[in-house]
Structures are given as C-alpha cells and as structure tokens.
N, C-alpha and C positions, 0 to 999 in steps of 0.2 A: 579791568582797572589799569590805568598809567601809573608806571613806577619808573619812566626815561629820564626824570631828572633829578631820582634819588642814586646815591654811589648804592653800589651792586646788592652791598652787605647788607642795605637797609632795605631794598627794593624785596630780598628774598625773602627777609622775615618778613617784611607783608605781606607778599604772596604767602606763605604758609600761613600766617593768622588768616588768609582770608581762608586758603583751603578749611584748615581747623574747622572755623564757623558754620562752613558751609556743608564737610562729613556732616560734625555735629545737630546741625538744624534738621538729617535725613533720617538721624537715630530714633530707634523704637525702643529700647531698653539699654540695660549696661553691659549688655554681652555686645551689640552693636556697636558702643562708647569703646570698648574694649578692642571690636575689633578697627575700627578709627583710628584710636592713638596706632595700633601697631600697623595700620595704614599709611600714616601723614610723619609720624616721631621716632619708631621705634621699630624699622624695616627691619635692622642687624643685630636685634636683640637675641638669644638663643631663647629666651623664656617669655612669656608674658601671659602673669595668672590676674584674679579678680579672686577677692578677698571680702565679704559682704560680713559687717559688723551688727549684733543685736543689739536691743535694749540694754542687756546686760554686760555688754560687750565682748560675749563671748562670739569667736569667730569662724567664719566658714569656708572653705579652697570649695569657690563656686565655678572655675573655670579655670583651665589653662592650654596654652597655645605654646607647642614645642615644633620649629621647623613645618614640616608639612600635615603635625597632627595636632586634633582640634578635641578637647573632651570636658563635656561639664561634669562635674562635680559636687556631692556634696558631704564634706569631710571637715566635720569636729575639728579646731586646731583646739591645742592646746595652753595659746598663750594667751592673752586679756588683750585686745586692742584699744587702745584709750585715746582719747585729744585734751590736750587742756589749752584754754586760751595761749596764744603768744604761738604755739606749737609749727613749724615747717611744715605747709601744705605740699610743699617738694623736699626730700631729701636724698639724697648724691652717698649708697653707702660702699666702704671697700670693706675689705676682708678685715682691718683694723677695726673699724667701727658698727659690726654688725651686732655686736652684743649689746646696744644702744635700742635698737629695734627688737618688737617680739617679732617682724617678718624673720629676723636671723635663721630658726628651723629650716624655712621654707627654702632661701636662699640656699646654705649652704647644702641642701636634698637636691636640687636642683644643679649644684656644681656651680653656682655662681662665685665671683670674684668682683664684680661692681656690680649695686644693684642702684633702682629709680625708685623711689617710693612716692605716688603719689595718690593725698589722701583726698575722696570728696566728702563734705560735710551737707547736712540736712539741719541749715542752723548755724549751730555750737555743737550737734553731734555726728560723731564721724560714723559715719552710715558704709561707706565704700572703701576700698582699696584696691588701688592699682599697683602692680609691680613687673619693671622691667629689667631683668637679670640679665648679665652681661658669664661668658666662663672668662674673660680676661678682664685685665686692668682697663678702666677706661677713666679717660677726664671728658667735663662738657665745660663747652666754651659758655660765656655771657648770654649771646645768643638762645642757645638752647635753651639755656635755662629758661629764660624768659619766655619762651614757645611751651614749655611744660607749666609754667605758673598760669598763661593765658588758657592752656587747655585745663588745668585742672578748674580753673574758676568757671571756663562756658560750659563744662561738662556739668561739674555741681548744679547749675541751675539749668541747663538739661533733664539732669534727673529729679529734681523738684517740681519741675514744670510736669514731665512725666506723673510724678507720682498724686499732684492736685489733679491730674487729667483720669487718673486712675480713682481716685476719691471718689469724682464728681459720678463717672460712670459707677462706678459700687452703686452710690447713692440712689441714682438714675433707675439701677435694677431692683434694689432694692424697694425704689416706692412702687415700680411697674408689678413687680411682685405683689405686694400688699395691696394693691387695686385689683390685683388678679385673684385673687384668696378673700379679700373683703365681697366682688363678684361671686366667685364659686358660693362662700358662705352663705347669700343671701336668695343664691338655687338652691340651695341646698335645705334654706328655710322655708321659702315660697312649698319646693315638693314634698315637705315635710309635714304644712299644715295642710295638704290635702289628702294625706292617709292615715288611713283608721287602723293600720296594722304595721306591728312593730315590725318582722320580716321584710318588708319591701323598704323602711326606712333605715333598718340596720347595712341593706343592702347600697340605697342613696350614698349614707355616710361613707362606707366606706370605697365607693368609688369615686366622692370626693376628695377624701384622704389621698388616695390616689392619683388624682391629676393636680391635683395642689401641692405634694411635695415631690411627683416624679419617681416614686417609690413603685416599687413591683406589684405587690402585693398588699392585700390589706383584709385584717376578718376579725371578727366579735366569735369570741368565747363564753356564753355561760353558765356559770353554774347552776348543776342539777338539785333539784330540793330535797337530795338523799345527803346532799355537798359533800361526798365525795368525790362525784366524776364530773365532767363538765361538757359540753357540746360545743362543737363550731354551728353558728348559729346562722353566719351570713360570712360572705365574701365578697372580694371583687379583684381581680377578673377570675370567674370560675375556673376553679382548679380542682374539683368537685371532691373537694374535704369539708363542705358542711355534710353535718350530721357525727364526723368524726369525734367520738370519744378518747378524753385524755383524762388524769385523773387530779381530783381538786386539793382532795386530802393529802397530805405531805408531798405536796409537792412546794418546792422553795420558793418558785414565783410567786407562787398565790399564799404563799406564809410570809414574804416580804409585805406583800399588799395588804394582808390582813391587818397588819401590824398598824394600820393608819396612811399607807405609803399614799402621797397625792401626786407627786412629781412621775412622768415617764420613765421606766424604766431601760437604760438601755445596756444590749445585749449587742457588744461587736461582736465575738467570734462564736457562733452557732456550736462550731467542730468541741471548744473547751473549755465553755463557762459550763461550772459547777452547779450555776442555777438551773438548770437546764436537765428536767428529769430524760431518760433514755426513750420513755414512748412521748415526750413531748420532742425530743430529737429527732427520731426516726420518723413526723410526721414533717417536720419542718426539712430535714434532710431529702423526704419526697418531691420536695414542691423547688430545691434550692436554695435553700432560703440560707445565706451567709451572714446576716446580720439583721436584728429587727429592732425596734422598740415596743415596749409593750407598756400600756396603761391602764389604773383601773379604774373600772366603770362603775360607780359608784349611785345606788337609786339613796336617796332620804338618807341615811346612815348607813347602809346595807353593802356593801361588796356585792353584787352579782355578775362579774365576770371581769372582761378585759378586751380592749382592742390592741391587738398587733399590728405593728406597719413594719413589710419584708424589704431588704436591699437581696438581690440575688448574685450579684456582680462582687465580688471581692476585691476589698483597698476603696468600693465607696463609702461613706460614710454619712452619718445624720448630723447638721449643722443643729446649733442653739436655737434657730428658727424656727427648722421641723420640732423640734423635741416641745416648744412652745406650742405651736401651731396643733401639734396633735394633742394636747391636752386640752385648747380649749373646743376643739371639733367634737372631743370625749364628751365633753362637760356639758355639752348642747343634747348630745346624743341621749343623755342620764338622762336631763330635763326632760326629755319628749317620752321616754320609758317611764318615768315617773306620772309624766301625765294619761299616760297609756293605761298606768296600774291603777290611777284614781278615779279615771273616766271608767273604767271596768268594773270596780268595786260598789262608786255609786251606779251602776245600772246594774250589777248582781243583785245590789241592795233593793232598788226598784223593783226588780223582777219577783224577787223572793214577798215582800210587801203585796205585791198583785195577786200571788197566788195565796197567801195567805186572805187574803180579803176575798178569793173565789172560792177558799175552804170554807170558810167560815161562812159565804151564805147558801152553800149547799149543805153544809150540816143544820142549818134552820129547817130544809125544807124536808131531812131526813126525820124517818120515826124509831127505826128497826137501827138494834146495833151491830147487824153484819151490814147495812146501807153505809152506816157511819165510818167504819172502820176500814171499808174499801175505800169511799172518798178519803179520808185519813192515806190511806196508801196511797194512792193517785196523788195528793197531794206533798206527800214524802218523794216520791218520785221526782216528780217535778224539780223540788226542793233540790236535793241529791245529785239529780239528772243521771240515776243509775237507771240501768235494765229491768231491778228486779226488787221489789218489796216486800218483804213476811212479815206480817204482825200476827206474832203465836199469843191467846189468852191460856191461862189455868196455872197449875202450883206447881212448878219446876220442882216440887222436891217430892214430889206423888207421880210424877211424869203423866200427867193426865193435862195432855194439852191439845189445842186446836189451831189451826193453822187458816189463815184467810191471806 
C-alpha cells in the first residue's frame, strides 16, 4: 500500500494498522492473538500474560510470555474480573493506580511498574484479557494508544468469529454423531429381530455400545435366580470374563439400583468409589477398567442385571451424551429380553398343552393302572424335563409301598 504523500507519523500508523489486520486475519485462537500483539505492539514488554474470564467472572493466568519463556497455564486468580458499560477497553496502569484493577496481584508478582490492560469483550461480556507489563516507568504516546484501541476491537471480533466457527463445527459433529448412532441403532435392530436367543444379542448390544461411544469395553451382568450372585453374561471385545461370578446381594451397586435407580450410574474412579464391592474390583481392575458407567436393565418391573460401559485410559471421561445414549441402547436391550421371556413362556405354555392332550388320549386307550401310571410318568417327565420320575403308591405311615 502507498503511504508517500502522508507525513511519516501518519504513514507508520497505517502501516501498523495494516500489519495488525493482517497478524490478526492468520490467528487460530487467543494464545496466537497473544502472540500478535507481542509481535506487532509490545516487542519491549518484560511480561505478556492472557487472562480468560468465566460466566461467573471468575478468572484464569491461561498463559504467560517472559523474555525467551513461553508457559500455558491454568491458575485460579483470585480476584472477580468485571466490565460495566462505559468501562476502558484500554488502560495505561502505574504503580499509583494499580489498586483500581483486579490485574494489580498479577502486575505487581511479575515486578511490573507500568502495565497495558487490554480488555476483549463477547458482547457486553468481558471474556479475555490481555496484559503488558512494563518493570519500569513507561508513557505511550497518542499514537499507541490508538494502535491498542484498533487491536483490541480486530482481535475481539477475531475471537467471535473464532468462537461462531467453533459453534457451528460442535454443531457439525454433533448431528455427524447422531446420524452415526441413529445408523448403528437401526443395525443394531435389523440383527436383533433376526435372533431367537438372548446370548448372541446381548452380545450385538454391547458391541454397539461400543463403537458408538468409543468406549473399551462393554458387558451385561445378570442376576442369578438364587439373587445372590450374578454372572457376566456377554461382552464385547472378549476379554474372556463372561461366566464370571460377582455377588448381587449387598452389594451397593445393585442396592442403589434396586431402589428404583433409572438414570446411569456413573463410576469415575474404579481405584475409590465406595460403591464398588472388592470382588467387583478386582474383576474390573483385571480387565483395566479406570472408569465405567453402569445401568440397570430392567425386564417388566424386574431388575435383572446391568450393563457396564469401561473407559480404560485415565483423565477420559463420559460426556452427557454417552450417559444418555447408553440408557436408551439399555432400554432396547430390556425390550427384546422381555420379548425373549414372553415368546418362551407362551411356547412353554404350548408345549406343556400338547403333552397334556397326548396324556390324556393314551390314558383312554389304557386299561391296567401300572399302563396308567407309567404313561402319568412319562408324561411328568416331559412336563418337568427331568431324568428321572417315581410315582411310589401305598400308606407312608405302614411303609408298605411300591415304586413304578
């Protein structure tokens, strides 16, 4: 750009509003913005930190730049960082007026003696903080100033632009996600309605579980009909603990769950939650297992067990999504168990019907009551589906009896 027929003074400050613009247009986030200003404004600063404001306004030392060393951070301040309308997006502070700013701690830790305060806003709320500490007395000219008012205003809407870019991608992932989990669920239904046994579909679910939230591991618990103990029932990916016994009865998991529990249970630290019986430990501590959630699986009104989903890695965590997402993969999983148990019962029912009705027309064509009483057996058997049938006649109290 021509600046030959502006005087010198005016030609430089354009050329730096142009540089400014031009850093700023290349920035990826506020540590980049950060490093910018002490690029283009703030070569001879001794200090230059980044100051990142919450909701609440409590604040945070996310970065700071001393000399030749570069260190992010992330450190609790102690002081409330506020804006109210009207407020100095730029302020010029000395050792006289530090007590004005909550930056003052920061400042005088650092050995400052003139500091730059500048603030960017999301809005009306002050979201950022920039600060360039001086250890000596400084003044800035007209100039400057006005080179820090234009930076703090391109950077602010930098970091807006940033953060809508950041929205829309969440957004982005977020529905890519739900098309991908709405996909999985409906494999997951399609191989569900072509099997007649619970096994191989406790098995499906939980390797859907699985690659739908990225999770390690995943297994169905349930309970024994003595409900004391409980079995691993299925898994995914073998880690060959089905069949493992754990115990049902006092155990605090499955007493939370009893209790009515619907929502996932979750379990961050394996090593020292209390819920956590010792042989329920020591089997999860086999496999790795650093964090899970656990949910229960509920048939008709019934409790009969629980799915766990493992993280093995320590410091990941389950988002609101998963913790959702697995409750309703559960709640599918009940369904088709429940239909498992009804489709069983009526064709118990059937079966049992059938052989009563082949009892009954071989006892027509019987005469003799040892003929009767064997078919009667045979037909208990059946019944039963035991090995072995006695039917003893006579007077248990004369022990005069007989055995067929």
């Amino acid at each position: 750009m021509s600046t030959s027929h502006l005087p010198q003074a005016a030609a430089q400050e354009i050329q730096s509003l142009y540089e400014i613009s031009r850093a700023l247009l290349l920035t990826q986030d506020i540590t980049d913005v950060l490093l910018t200003l002490r690029g283009v404004l703030a070569m001879d600063a001794d200090a230059v930190l980044h100051v990142h404001v919450e909701e609440d306004h409590t604040a945070r030392l996310r970065y700071t730049m001393q000399s030749m060393d570069e260190q992010a951070q992330d450190r609790i301040l102690s002081e409330k960082y506020t804006y109210a309308p009207g407020d100095d997006l730029v302020q010029v502070l000395t050792s006289s007026t530090f007590d004005s700013s909550p930056a003052a701690p920061l400042i005088r830790e650092m050995g400052g003696q003139t500091a730059v305060v500048l603030k960017l806003l999301d809005g009306m709320v002050l979201r950022e903080v920039l600060l360039l500490i001086y250890h000596d007395a400084r003044s800035f000219d007209d100039q400057t100033m006005r080179l820090y008012d234009a930076f703090v205003t391109q950077a602010a809407v930098i970091i807006q632009n940033q953060k809508l870019l950041t929205d829309v991608q969440a957004n982005n992932d977020r529905l890519a996600n739900q098309i991908r989990v709405l996909e999985a669920l409906r494999a997951l239904s399609d191989a569900v309605g072509s099997e007649d046994e619970d096994g191989p579909v406790m098995t499906l679910t939980m390797q859907s579980l699985v690659e739908i939230t990225a999770a390690d591991h995943a297994g169905v618990v349930i309970i024994n009909s003595d409900g004391i103990s409980a079995t691993v029932a299925a898994e995914y990916p073998a880690q060959g603990v089905v069949g493992a016994q754990i115990e049902a009865k006092d155990n605090p998991v499955f007493t939370e769950l009893l209790k009515g529990r619907k929502a996932p249970l979750l379990l961050e630290n394996v090593e020292t939650d209390p819920r956590i019986s010792p042989r329920v430990r020591e089997l999860l501590n086999s496999l790795g297992t650093k964090a899970l959630i656990i949910t229960p699986l509920v048939v008709g009104d019934e409790l009969i067990g629980s799915v766990g989903l493992d993280l093995y890695t320590r410091g990941r965590q389950f988002t609101p999504d998963t913790l959702d997402l697995v409750a309703t993969v559960t709640s599918q999983l009940s369904i088709f168990l429940q239909d498992v148990r009804v489709r069983r019962e009526r064709e118990r029912a059937t079966e049992q019907v059938r052989l009563l009705d082949q009892v009954g027309t071989r006892f027509l064509a019987l005469n003799r009551v040892d003929d009767l009483l064997v078919e009667a057996a045979r037909g208990l058997q059946s019944l039963l589906r035991t090995e072995r049938i006695v039917i003893r006649l006579g007077d248990p109290s004369q022990r005069e009896e007989s055995g067929i």
